[in-house]
C-alpha positions in Angstrom: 140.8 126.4 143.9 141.6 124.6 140.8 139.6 125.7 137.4 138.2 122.2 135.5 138.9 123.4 131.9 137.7 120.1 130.2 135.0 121.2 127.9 131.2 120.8 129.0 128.4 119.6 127.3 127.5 123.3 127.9 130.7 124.4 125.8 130.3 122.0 122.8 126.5 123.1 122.9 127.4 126.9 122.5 129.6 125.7 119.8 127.4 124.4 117.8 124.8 127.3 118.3 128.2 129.6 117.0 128.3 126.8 113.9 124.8 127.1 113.0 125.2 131.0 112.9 128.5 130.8 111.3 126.9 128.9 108.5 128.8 126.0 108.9 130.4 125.6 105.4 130.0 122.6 103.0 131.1 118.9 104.5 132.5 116.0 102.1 129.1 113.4 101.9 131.8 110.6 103.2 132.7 112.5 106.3 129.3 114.2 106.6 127.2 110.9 106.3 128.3 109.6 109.7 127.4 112.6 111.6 123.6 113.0 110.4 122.1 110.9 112.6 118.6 111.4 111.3 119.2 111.3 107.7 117.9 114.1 106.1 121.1 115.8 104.5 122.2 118.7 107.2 124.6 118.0 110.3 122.1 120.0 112.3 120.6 120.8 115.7 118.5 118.2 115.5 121.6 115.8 114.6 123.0 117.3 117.7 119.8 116.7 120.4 120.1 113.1 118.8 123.5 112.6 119.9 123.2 113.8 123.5 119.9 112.0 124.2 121.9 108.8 123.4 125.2 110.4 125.7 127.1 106.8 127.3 125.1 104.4 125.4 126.6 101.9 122.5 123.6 103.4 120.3 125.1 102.7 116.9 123.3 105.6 115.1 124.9 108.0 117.0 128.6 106.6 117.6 129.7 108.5 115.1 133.6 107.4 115.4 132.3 103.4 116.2 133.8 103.1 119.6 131.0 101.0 121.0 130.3 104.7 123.3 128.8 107.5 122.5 130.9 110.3 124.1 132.9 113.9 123.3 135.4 112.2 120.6 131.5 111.7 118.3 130.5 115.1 119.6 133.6 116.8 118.2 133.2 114.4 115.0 129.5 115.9 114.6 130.8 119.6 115.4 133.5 118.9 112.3 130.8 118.1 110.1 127.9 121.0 110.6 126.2 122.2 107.6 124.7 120.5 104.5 126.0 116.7 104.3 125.9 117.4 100.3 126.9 120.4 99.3 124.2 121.9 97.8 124.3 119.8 94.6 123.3 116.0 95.0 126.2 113.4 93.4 123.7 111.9 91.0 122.8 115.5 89.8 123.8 118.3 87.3 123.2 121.9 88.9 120.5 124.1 87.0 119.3 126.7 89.3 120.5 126.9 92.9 118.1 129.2 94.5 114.2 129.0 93.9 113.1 131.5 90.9 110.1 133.5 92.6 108.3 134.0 89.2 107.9 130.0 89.7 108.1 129.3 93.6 106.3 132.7 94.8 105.0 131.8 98.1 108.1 133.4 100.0 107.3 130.4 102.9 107.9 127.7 100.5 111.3 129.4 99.2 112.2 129.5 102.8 111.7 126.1 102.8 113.7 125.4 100.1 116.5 127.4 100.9 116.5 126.0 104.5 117.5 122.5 103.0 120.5 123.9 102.1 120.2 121.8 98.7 119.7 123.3 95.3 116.6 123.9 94.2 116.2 122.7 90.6 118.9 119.7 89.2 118.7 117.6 86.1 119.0 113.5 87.0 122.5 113.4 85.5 122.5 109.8 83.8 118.6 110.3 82.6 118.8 114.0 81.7 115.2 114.6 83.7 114.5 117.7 85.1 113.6 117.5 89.5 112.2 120.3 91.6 113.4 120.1 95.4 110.5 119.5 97.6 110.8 121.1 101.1 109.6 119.2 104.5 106.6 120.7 105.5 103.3 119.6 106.6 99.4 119.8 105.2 96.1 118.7 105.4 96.0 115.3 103.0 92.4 114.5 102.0 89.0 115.5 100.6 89.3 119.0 98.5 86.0 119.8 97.0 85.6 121.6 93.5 82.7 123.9 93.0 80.8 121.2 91.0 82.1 118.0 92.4 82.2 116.6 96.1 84.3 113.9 97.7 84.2 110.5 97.9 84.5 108.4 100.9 88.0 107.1 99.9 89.4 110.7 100.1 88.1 110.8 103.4 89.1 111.6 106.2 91.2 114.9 105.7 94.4 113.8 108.1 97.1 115.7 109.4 100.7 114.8 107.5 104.1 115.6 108.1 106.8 114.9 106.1 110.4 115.0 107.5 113.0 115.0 104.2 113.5 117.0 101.5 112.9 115.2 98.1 113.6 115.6 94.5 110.1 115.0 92.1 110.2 115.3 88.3 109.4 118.4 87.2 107.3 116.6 84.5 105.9 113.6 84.0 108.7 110.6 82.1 108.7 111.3 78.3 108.9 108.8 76.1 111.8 110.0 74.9 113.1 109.6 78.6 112.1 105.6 78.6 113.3 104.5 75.3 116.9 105.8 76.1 116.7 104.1 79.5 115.3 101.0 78.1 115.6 100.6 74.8 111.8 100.1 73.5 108.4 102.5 73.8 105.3 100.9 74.8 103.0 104.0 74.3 99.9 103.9 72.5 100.9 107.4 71.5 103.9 107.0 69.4 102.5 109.0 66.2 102.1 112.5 65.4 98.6 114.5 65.3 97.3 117.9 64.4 97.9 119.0 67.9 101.4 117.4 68.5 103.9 117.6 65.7 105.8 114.4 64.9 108.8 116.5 66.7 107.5 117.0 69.7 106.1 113.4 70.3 108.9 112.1 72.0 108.0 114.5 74.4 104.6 113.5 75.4 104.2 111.1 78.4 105.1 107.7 78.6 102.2 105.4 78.8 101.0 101.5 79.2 103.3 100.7 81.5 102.4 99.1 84.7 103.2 99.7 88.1 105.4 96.8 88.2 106.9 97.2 84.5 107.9 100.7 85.8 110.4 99.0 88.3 112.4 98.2 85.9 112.5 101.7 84.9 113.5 102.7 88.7 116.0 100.0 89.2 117.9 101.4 86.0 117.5 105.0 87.0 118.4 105.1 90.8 114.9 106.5 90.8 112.0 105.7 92.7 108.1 106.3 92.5 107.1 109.1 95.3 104.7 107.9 98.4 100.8 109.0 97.9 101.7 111.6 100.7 104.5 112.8 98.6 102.6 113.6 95.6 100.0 115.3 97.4 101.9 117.2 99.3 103.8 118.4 96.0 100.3 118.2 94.0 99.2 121.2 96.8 102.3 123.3 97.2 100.9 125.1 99.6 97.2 125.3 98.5 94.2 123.8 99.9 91.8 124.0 97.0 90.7 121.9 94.6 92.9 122.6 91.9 96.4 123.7 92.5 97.6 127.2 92.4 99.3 129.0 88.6 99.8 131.8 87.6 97.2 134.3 88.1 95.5 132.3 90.5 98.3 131.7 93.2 96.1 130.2 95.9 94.6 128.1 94.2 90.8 127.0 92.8 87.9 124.8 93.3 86.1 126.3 89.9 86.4 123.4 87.7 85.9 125.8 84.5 89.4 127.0 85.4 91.0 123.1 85.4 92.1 124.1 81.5 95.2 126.2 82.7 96.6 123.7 84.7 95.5 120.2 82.9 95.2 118.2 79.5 91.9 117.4 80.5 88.7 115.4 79.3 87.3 118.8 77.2 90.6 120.1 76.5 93.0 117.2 75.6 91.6 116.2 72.6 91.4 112.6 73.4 95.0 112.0 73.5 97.9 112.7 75.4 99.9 115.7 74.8 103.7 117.6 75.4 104.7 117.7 79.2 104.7 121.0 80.2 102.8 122.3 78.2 100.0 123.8 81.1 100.9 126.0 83.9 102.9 124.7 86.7 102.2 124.6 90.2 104.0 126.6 93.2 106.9 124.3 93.1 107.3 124.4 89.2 105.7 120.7 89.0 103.6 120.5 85.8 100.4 118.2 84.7 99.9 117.3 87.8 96.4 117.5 87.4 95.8 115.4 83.9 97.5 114.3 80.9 98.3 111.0 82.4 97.5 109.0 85.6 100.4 109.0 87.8 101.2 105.7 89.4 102.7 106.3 93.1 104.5 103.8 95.1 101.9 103.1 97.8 99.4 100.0 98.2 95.7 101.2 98.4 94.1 101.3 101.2 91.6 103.6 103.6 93.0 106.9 105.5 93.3 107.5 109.2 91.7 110.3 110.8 94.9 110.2 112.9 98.1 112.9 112.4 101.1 110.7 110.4 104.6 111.3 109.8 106.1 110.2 106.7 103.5 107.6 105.5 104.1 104.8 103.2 101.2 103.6 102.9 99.6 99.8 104.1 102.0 96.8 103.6 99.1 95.6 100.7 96.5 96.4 99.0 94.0 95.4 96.4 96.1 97.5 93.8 98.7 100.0 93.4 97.6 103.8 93.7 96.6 106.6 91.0 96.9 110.3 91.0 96.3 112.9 88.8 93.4 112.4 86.2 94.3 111.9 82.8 93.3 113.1 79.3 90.2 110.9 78.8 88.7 112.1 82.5 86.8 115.2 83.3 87.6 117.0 86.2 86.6 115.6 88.9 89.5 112.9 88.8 92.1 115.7 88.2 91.5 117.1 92.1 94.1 117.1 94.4 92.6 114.6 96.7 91.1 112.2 94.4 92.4 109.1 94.3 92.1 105.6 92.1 94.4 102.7 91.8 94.7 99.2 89.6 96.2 95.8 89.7 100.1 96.9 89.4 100.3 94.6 86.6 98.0 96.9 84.1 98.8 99.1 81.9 97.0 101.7 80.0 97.3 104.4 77.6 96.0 107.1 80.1 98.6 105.8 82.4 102.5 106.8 83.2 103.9 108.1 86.1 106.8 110.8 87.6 110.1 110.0 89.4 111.2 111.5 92.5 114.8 111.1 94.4 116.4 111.1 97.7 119.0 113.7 97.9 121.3 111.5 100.4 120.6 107.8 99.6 121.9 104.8 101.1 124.4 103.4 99.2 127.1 100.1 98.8 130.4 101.7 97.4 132.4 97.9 98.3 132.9 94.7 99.8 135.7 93.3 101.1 136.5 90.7 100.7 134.5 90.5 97.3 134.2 86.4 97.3 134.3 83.3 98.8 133.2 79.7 99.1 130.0 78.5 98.4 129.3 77.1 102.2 129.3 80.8 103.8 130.6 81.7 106.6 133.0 84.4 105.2 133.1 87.6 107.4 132.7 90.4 105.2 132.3 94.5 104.8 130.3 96.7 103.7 131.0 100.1 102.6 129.0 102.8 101.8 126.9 106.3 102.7 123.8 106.9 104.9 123.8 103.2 106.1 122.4 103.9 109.6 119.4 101.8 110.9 120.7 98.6 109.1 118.2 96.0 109.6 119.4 93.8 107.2 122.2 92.3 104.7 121.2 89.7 102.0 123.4 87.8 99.2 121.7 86.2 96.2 118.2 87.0 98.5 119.5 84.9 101.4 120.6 86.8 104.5 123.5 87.6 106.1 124.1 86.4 110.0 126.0 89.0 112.8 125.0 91.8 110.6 126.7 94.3 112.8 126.2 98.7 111.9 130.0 100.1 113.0 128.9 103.2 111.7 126.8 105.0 109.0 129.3 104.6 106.5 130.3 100.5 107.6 128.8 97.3 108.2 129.8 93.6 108.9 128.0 90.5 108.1 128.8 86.9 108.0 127.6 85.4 104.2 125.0 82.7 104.1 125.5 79.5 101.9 124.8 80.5 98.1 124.7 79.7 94.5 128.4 79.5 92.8 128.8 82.9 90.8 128.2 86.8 91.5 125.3 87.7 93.2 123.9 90.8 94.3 123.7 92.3 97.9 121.1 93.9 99.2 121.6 96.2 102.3 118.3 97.7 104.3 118.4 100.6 106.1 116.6 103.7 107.5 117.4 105.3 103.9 115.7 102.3 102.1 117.7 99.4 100.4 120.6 99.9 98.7 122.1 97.3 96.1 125.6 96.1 94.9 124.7 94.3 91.8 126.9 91.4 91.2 128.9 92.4 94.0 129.8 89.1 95.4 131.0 85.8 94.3 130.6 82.3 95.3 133.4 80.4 93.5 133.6 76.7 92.8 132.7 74.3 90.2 128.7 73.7 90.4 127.7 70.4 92.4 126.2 68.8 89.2 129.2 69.5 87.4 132.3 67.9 86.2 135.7 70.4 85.9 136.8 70.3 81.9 138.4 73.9 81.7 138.8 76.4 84.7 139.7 79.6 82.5 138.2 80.4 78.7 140.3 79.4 76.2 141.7 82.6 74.0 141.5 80.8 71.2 137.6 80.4 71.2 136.6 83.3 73.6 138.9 85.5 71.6 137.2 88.9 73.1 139.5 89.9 76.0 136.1 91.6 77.7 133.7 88.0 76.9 136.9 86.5 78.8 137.6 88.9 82.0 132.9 88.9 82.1 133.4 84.6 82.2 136.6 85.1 84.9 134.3 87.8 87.2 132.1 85.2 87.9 134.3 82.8 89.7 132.9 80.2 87.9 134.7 77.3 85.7 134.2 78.4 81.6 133.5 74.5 80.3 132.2 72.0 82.9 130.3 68.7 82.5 127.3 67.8 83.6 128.0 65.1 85.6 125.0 62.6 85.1 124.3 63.4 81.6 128.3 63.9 79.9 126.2 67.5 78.3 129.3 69.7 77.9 128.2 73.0 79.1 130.4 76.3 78.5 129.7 79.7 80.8 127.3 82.6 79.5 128.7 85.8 81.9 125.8 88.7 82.4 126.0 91.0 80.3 123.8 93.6 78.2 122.9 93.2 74.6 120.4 94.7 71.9 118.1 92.1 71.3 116.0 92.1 68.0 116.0 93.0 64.4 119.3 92.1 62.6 119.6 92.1 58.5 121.4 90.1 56.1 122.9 91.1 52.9 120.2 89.2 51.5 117.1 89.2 53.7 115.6 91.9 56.1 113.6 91.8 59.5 109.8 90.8 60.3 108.0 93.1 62.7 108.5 90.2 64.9 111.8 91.0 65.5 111.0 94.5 66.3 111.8 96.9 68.2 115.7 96.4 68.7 115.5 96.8 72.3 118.3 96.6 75.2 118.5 93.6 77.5 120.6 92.8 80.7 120.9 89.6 81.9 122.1 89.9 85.2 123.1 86.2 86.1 125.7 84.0 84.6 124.2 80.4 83.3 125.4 77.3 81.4 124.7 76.1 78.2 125.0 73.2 76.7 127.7 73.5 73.8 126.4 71.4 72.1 122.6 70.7 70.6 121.4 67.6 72.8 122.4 64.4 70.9 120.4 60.8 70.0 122.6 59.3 72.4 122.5 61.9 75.2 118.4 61.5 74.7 118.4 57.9 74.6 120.7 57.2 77.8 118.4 59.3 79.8 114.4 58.2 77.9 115.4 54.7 76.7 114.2 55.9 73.3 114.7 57.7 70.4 112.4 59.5 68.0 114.7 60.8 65.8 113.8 60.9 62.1 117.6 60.7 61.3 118.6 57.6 63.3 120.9 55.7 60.5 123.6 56.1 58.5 124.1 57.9 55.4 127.1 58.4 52.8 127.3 62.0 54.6 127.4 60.4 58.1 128.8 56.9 59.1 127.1 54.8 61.4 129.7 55.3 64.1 128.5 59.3 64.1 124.7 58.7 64.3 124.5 58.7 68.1 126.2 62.4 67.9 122.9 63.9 65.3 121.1 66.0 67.3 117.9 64.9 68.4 115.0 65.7 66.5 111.0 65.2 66.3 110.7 66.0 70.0 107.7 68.6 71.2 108.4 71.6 73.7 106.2 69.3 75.9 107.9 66.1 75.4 111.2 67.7 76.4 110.1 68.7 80.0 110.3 65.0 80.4 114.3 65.3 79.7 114.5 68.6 82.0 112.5 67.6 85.3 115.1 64.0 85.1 117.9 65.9 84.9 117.6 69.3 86.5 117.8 71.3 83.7 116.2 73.9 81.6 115.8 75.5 78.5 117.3 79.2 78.0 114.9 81.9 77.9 114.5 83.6 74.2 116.9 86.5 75.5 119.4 84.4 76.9 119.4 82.2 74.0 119.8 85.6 71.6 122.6 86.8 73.6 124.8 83.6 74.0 124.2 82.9 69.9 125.5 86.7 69.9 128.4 86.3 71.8 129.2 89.9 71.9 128.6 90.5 67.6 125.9 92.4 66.5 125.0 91.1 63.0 122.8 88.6 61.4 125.5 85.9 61.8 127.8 85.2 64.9 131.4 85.5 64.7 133.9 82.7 64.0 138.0 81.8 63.5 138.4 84.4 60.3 135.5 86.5 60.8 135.4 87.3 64.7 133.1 90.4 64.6 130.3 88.6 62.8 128.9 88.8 59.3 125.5 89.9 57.4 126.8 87.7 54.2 124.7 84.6 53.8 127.0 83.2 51.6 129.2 83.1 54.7 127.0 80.9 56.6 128.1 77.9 55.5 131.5 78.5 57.7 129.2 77.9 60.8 125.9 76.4 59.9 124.3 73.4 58.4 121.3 75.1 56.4 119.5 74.6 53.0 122.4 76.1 51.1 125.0 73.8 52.6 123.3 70.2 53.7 121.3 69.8 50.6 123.7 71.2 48.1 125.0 69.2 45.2 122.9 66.0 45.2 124.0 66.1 49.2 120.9 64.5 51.1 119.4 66.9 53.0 119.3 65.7 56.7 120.9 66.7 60.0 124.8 66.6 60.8 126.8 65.5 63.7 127.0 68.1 66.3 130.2 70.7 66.1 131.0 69.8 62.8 131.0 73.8 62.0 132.9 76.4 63.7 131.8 77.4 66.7 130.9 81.6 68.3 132.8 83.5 70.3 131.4 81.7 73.7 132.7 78.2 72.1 128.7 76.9 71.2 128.3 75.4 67.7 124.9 74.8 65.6 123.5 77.8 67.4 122.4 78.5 63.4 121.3 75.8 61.5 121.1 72.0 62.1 117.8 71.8 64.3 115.5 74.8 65.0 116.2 75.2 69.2 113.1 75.6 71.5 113.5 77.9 74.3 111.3 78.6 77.4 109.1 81.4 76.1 105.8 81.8 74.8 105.9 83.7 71.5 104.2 86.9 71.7 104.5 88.7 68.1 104.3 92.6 69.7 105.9 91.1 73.1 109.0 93.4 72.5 107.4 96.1 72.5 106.7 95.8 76.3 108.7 93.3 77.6 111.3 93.9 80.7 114.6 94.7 80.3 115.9 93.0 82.5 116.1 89.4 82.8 112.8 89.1 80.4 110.9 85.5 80.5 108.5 86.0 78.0 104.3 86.4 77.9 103.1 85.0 80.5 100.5 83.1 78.4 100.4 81.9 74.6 99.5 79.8 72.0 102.9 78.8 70.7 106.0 78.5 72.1 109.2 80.3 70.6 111.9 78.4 68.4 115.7 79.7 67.4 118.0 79.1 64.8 117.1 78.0 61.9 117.6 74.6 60.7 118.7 71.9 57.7 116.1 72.3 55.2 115.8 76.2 55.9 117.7 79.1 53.8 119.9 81.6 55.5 117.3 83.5 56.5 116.1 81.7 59.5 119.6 80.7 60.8 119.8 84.9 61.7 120.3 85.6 65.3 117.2 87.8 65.3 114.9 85.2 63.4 111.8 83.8 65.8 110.5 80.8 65.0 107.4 79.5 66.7 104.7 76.4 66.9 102.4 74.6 69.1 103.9 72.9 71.8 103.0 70.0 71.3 104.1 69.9 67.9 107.2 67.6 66.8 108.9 67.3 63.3 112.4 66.3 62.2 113.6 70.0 62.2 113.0 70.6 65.7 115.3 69.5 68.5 116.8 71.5 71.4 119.6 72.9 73.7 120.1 72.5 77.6 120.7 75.4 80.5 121.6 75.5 83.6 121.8 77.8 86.5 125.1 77.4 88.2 
């Protein structure tokens, strides 16, 4: 008889089972990504059932190796890689305490939990320095939890069954304000000011408030961070308990005696009418603090009714008549501080009871490369996608249109075939099991723009003199100085980038609060801009007309130059006119900032002999027709040709002086304080709209790149003309 010594299902089975008692060891996230099937962080039994159950098929989760079969070579792949996927410590994290401290996790279940992931049990976020508590899989009861003087209402009804499948990561507090300045660059809490309960050193350390649901995505999208499902917080809100209240110190189980909320929560009689320190209550079985109070926590589900029905990982309905709240907050008495009580608000409002907390994914989806990283404008290029926990792809986009044969090889590779897009970088977006995971910029259509004539492929060294302005302009794949074809506008290439926007001083003249507070911007797209302020004769050939105050001669400016004065005495309104004839725009208030910056950070742009700027008005004349210069000596005071001064380190001229520039926004004179940080358009309503630069008859103090100008729309006078934009 002849012995089959191939190994069984049976043999690699008892293997595993030896692996999981062996303890498996720590796997490289790379290798280990492929192999967990479900997603959850651990090469496991479960992985393991997965696999089998899908045994001969082409089921692309579980072809581990991406043969097009699943069979023993993804078995032995998924034997190689048993254990935790990351070892222990998350790649976006810092390590602070591995195993669960029982003073602060004391339900010995819970630490079970914990230690079961096989993931450390308290990190720090390591780009945003906040503090995350590991929350275990488990399930619980989600839904009404009376207090001894208040009952339920019908929205918290009715109390459902919930599992939840994956470890997460939640902030151990709520985000400071400390925490959102330094990820973007302005504080829009009410709170900003020391009282007699919170010294002026300890207020960056109270909660971040008046932000809005959707204000706090830009927050997320900075962070890697993302707002934790209404199940989630519960779930962590309970840790363990069923009461009312969750449990603390001295009361482990928990309460429903609403006299006892005070230990726990910054509450309607304790907090004083304000908000106050994070952390500063007792924390709940998982170390999570001011849960209950403080500040409303936004979560990331739409609002809608429960199901009496059991659920597994819920996200909540697909919309809503708001964004939900959690949590109570100081102005509320107890009642909304319950663990099941629940509120919610249009996610575009903000108040100053209102913040939220973070939570992470230990093993997220993410895009490491593409290859190959550009192509022509048409589509059709075949392209992949690397990256980690990319099983379940649904779906590849480029500049938001999507990808065709989007093909999953494995959990760590994907193909796709690009769609037609706009010239430039644009970001893809993959979607998979593990959410969506982004490479910003991370491909290129190249080409010179349709509307556009070539003048200059590459920056010129000369003018873009900074080596880093010059490789941002060459990332894009886009020509540096192009015509506009139907108008002869000469437009030069504004790369993304990320600048401080706001208050910069002269030697002479300081800041309004209108230019406050400095605050970080990223523009993430590339755009044109004209380099020039839009001439008479530009305006003419295209309206037939010209309103120009300045439309002669002078002993300054021969007749043969008038047609090359900017135009002037034209209204915000009246330019839409020029825009919707020739398809383009006017740069947002950020974007114009940034290109008038051109990588300099003082009150005057840079030029040939002073590259990194100047705060000396007396300098100004070098690149700017203002007060000082055009009316000087008996000179009459009037505009100039355009790019009769040295131009900044993009190659625009007259960005100071000459006309005052409208841009696109509406002028909001606190609109700093809370606008987005990236890609920011301005109120969304106003009176006025916003004008740049400085002009003629004006000293150097409005020709400073922070100045803000504003007036009625409608409004026209020889100081006010314009510049054009374009989207590539």
């Amino acid at each position: 008889m002849q012995i089959d010594r191939r190994p069984s299902i049976f043999n690699f089975l008892l293997v595993g089972v030896l692996l999981a008692v062996l303890g498996g060891g720590e796997r490289a996230s790379a290798q280990c990504a492929a192999a967990d099937i479900n997603n959850n962080g651990v090469v496991d039994g479960t992985d393991l059932t997965l696999l089998l159950s899908a045994w001969g098929t082409n089921n692309a989760d579980a072809d581990i190796d991406g043969s097009g079969v699943v069979g023993g070579s993804d078995l032995t792949a998924l034997l190689a890689s048993w254990g935790p996927c990351v070892p222990g410590v998350p790649a976006w994290a810092t390590l602070l305490e591995f195993a669960p401290n029982p003073n602060v996790v004391t339900s010995s279940t819970l630490r079970a939990a914990i230690t079961a992931t096989g993931l450390a049990w308290r990190v720090k976020d390591t780009a945003t320095q906040i503090e995350m508590m590991l929350i275990p899989p488990g399930t619980f009861n989600m839904g009404c939890s009376v207090s001894q003087e208040l009952w339920c209402y019908s929205w918290e009804n009715p109390v459902h069954q919930v599992t939840l499948t994956n470890a997460f990561y939640m902030g151990r507090y709520e985000v400071t304000q400390a925490q959102w300045q330094a990820s973007m660059g302005s504080n829009p809490s009410y709170f900003q000011s020391a009282s007699t309960q919170v010294p002026q050193a300890q207020v960056p350390q109270r909660p971040v408030e008046k932000v809005g649901w959707n204000t706090v995505q830009g927050f997320l999208s900075q962070t890697g961070m993302r707002l934790p499902t209404e199940a989630e917080w519960e779930y962590a809100y309970r840790a363990g308990t069923t009461t009312a209240f969750h449990g603390y110190t001295g009361q482990l189980s928990g309460t429903g005696n609403d006299s006892l909320l005070g230990n726990i929560a910054w509450f309607n009689l304790q907090g004083g009418y304000q908000t106050r320190v994070v952390g500063g209550k007792l924390g709940n079985g998982f170390g999570l603090h001011d849960m209950s109070g403080n500040v409303w926590e936004w979560v990331n589900d739409w609002y809608g009714s429960y199901s009496a029905s059991a659920q597994t990982n819920p996200q909540g309905p697909s919309s809503g008549p708001g964004r939900v709240l959690r949590g109570g907050g100081w102005y509320y008495v107890s009642d909304y501080c319950r663990a099941s009580y629940r509120s919610y608000n249009s996610p575009d409002d903000s108040y100053d009871v209102v913040g939220f907390r973070v939570a992470r994914t230990p093993c997220e989806a993410t895009l490491t490369a593409v290859s190959p990283a550009s192509g022509p404008a048409q589509g059709g290029t075949a392209i992949t996608l690397t990256g980690t926990y990319l099983a379940g792809t649904t779906s590849v986009t480029i500049g938001g249109a999507p990808c065709t044969n989007v093909q999953l090889v494995n959990n760590t590779t994907v193909t796709a075939v690009t769609p037609a897009g706009t010239l430039g970088a644009q970001d893809i977006v993959l979607t998979c099991n593990k959410g969506t995971a982004t490479l910003i910029g991370g491909y290129t259509y190249a080409g010179v723009p349709a509307w556009a004539t070539l003048v200059e492929t590459a920056p010129d060294p000369a003018v873009v003199t900074d080596a880093n302005l010059r490789a941002a302009i060459t990332a894009t794949g886009l020509p540096w100085r192009v015509r506009d074809t139907a108008t002869q506008i000469e437009m030069v290439l504004i790369p993304p980038g990320t600048f401080n926007m706001g208050c910069s001083a002269s030697q002479s003249y300081g800041c309004g609060s209108w230019e406050n507070p400095v605050h970080q911007v990223t523009l993430t797209n590339a755009f044109y801009m004209g380099r020039y302020e839009v001439t008479q004769a530009q305006w003419q050939a295209r309206m037939g007309s010209n309103p120009s105050f300045f439309p002669g001669p002078s002993p300054e400016v021969p007749l043969a130059q008038v047609p090359q004065r900017p135009v002037e005495q034209v209204s915000w309104n009246t330019i839409q006119g020029f825009l919707s004839q020739t398809g383009m725009r006017l740069p947002t208030e950020a974007e114009w900032e940034y290109a008038y910056r051109a990588g300099t950070t003082t009150a005057f742009h840079g030029y040939t002999g002073q590259l990194s700027g100047t705060n000396d008005d007396n300098l100004l004349g070098n690149i700017a027709w203002y007060y000082a210069g055009s009316c000087s000596s008996g000179a009459y005071c009037q505009t100039r040709p355009v790019g009769g001064k040295l131009g900044n380190g993009f190659g625009l001229h007259d960005m100071s002086g000459n006309v005052s520039e409208w841009v696109n926004d509406w002028y909001g004179g606190t609109y700093y304080s809370t606008s987005s940080s990236v890609n920011p358009q301005g109120p969304s309503s106003g009176t006025y709209r916003v004008l740049r630069g400085g002009y003629w008859s004006y000293v150097s103090n409005d020709c400073r790149a922070s100045t803000r100008g504003l007036d009625d729309p409608d409004y026209s006078n020889f100081n006010f003309g314009f510049r054009v934009a374009r989207t590539p």
